[in-house]
C-alpha positions in Angstrom: 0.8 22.2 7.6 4.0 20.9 6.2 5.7 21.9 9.2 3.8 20.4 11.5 4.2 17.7 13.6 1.7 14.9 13.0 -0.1 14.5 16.7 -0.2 18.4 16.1 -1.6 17.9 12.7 -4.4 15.1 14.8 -5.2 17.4 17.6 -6.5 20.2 15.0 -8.4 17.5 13.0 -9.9 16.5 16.4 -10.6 19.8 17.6 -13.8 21.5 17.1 -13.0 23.8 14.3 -14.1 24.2 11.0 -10.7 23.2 9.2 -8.7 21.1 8.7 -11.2 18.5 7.9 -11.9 16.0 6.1 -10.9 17.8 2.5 -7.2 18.2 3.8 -7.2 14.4 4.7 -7.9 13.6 1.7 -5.2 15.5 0.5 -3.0 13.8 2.7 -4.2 10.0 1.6 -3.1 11.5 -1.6 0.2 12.4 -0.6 1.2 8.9 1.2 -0.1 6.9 -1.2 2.6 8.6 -4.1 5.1 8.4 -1.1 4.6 4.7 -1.0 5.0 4.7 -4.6 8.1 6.6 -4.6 9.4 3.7 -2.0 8.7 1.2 -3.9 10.1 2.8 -6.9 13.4 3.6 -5.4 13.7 0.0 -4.0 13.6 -0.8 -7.7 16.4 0.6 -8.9 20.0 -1.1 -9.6 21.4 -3.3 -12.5 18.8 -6.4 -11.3 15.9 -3.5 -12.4 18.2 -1.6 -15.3 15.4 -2.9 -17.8 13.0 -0.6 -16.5 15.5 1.8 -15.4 14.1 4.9 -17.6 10.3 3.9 -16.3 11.6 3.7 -13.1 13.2 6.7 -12.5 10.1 8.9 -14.2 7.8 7.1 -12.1 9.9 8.1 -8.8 9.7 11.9 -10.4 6.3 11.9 -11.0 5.2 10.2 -7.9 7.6 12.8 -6.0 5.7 15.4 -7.7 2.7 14.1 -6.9 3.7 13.9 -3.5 4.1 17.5 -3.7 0.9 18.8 -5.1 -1.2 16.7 -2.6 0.5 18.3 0.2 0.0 21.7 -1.1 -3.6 20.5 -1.9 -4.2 19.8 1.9 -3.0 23.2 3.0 -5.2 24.7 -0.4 -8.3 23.1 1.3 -8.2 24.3 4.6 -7.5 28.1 3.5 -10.9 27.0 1.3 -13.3 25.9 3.7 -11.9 28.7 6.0 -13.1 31.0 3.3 -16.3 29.2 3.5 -16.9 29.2 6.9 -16.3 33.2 6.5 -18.5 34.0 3.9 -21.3 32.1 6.0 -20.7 34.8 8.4 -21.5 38.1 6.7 -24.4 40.4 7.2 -27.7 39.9 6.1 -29.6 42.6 7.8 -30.2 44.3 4.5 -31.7 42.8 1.2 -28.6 44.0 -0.5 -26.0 42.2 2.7 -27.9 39.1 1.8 -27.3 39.3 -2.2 -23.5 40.2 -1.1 -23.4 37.3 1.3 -25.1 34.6 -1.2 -23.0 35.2 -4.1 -19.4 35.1 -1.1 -21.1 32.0 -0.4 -21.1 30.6 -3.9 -18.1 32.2 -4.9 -16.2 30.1 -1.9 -18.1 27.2 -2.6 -16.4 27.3 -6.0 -13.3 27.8 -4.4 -14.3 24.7 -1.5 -14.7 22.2 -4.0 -11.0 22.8 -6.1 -8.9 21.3 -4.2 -10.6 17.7 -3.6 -11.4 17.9 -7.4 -7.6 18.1 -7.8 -7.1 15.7 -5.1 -9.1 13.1 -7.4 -6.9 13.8 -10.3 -4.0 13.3 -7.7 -5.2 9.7 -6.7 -6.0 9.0 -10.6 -2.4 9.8 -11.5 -1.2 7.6 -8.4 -3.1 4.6 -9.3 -2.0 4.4 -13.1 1.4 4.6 -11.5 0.8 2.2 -9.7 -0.7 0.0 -12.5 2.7 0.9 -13.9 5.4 -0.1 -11.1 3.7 -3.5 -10.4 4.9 -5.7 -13.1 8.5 -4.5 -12.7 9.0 -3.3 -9.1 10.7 -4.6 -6.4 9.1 -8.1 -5.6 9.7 -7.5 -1.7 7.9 -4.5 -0.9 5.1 -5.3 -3.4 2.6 -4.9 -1.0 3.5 -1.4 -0.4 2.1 -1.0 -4.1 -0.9 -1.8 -2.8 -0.7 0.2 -0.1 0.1 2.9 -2.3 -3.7 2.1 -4.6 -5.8 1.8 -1.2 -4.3 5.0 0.2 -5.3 6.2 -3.4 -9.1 5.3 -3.3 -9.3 6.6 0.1 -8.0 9.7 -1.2 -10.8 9.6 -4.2 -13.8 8.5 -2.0 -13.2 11.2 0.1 -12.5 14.1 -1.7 -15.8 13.1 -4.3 -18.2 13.8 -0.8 -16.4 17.1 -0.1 -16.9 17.9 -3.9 -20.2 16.6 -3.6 -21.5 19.0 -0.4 -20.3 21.9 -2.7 -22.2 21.5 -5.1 -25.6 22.5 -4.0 -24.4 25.5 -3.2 -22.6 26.5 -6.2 -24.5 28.8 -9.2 -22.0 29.0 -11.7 -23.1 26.4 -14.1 -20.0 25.4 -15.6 -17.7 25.1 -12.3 -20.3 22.8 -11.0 -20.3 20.9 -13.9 -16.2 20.7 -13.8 -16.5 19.2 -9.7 -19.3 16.8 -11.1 -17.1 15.6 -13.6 -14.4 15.3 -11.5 -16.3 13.5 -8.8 -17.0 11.1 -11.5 -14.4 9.6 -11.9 -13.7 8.0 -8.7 -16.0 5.0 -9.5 -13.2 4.0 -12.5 -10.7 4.8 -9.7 -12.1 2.9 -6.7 -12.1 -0.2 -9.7 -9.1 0.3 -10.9 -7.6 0.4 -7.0 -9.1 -3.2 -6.2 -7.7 -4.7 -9.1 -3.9 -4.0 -8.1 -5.0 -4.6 -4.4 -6.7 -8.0 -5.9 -3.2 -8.4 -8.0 -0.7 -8.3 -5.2 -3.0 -10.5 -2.9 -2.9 -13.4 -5.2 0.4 -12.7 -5.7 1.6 -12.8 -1.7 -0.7 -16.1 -1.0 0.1 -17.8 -4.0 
């Protein structure tokens, strides 16, 4: 997927197969939204910013890293939901097919709701940086930081429905209650988001 050119990238999502879906887009939200960041933060650099020089230059790593992990997370979630998609296709001719099916099933449900649980600690991470760069970044492209937080809650809100579909489906007590947790923190996200959305607005019509 990193590869890829981006109508080829658009053409799959349109196409009538199971992945990539919405999980890797997601992902991908994700990943602009800490490329934004890392803009913004490099636009901020220079003896005008050297205050914040040290903040500055670790936001720029972490939001490179960032950038990083969401793209791998997109690629992560389509090999999932393949797996998914395969497990829904084995035998059940036999009472013992059907056990082996059910528990593939769970197992890659599991497996299914990883990566947009990690996609929401992604878009977390983004938005504190974010909440971070916008008292000392670069006054011109300050509306890129809040491109960076809406890019971020659209990355949240949609990962927290693919964790959500999983979890009905998933026996193992204690992963399900890691994905509910995780989806359960969008709500502080989606908050958070709008406030430095709300910030830079009364900033640029002030």
């Amino acid at each position: 997927m990193r590869d890829e050119k981006i109508s080829d990238f658009l053409n799959r999502l349109a196409d009538r197969v199971p992945a990539p879906g919405g999980g890797a887009s997601a992902a991908l939200h994700a990943a602009q939204a800490a490329a934004l960041l890392g803009m913004v933060a490099r636009y901020s650099t220079g003896e005008k910013y050297d205050e914040h020089r040290e903040a500055i230059a670790r936001i720029i790593v972490e939001t490179d890293g960032l950038r990083a992990t969401a793209l791998r997370l997109a690629e992560e979630d389509e090999a999932a939901f393949t797996a998914v998609t395969e497990a829904y296709k084995l035998p059940r001719d036999t009472e013992e097919a059907k056990a082996a099916r059910s528990a593939a099933i769970a197992k890659a449900l599991v497996g299914a709701g990883r990566p947009p649980a990690e996609v929401i600690a992604a878009a977390l991470a983004v938005v504190g940086l974010a909440e971070e760069l916008l008292p000392i970044g670069n006054r011109n492209v300050i509306t890129d930081v809040a491109a960076a937080t809406e890019a971020a809650r659209a990355a949240a809100t949609t990962a927290r429905v693919n964790v959500e579909i999983n979890l009905g489906g998933i026996k193992d007590e204690r992963a399900r209650a890691e994905l509910a947790a995780a989806a359960a923190k969008v709500d502080d996200i989606t908050a958070r988001a709008e406030q430095v959305t709300a910030a830079v607005r009364r900033e640029i019509t002030a």
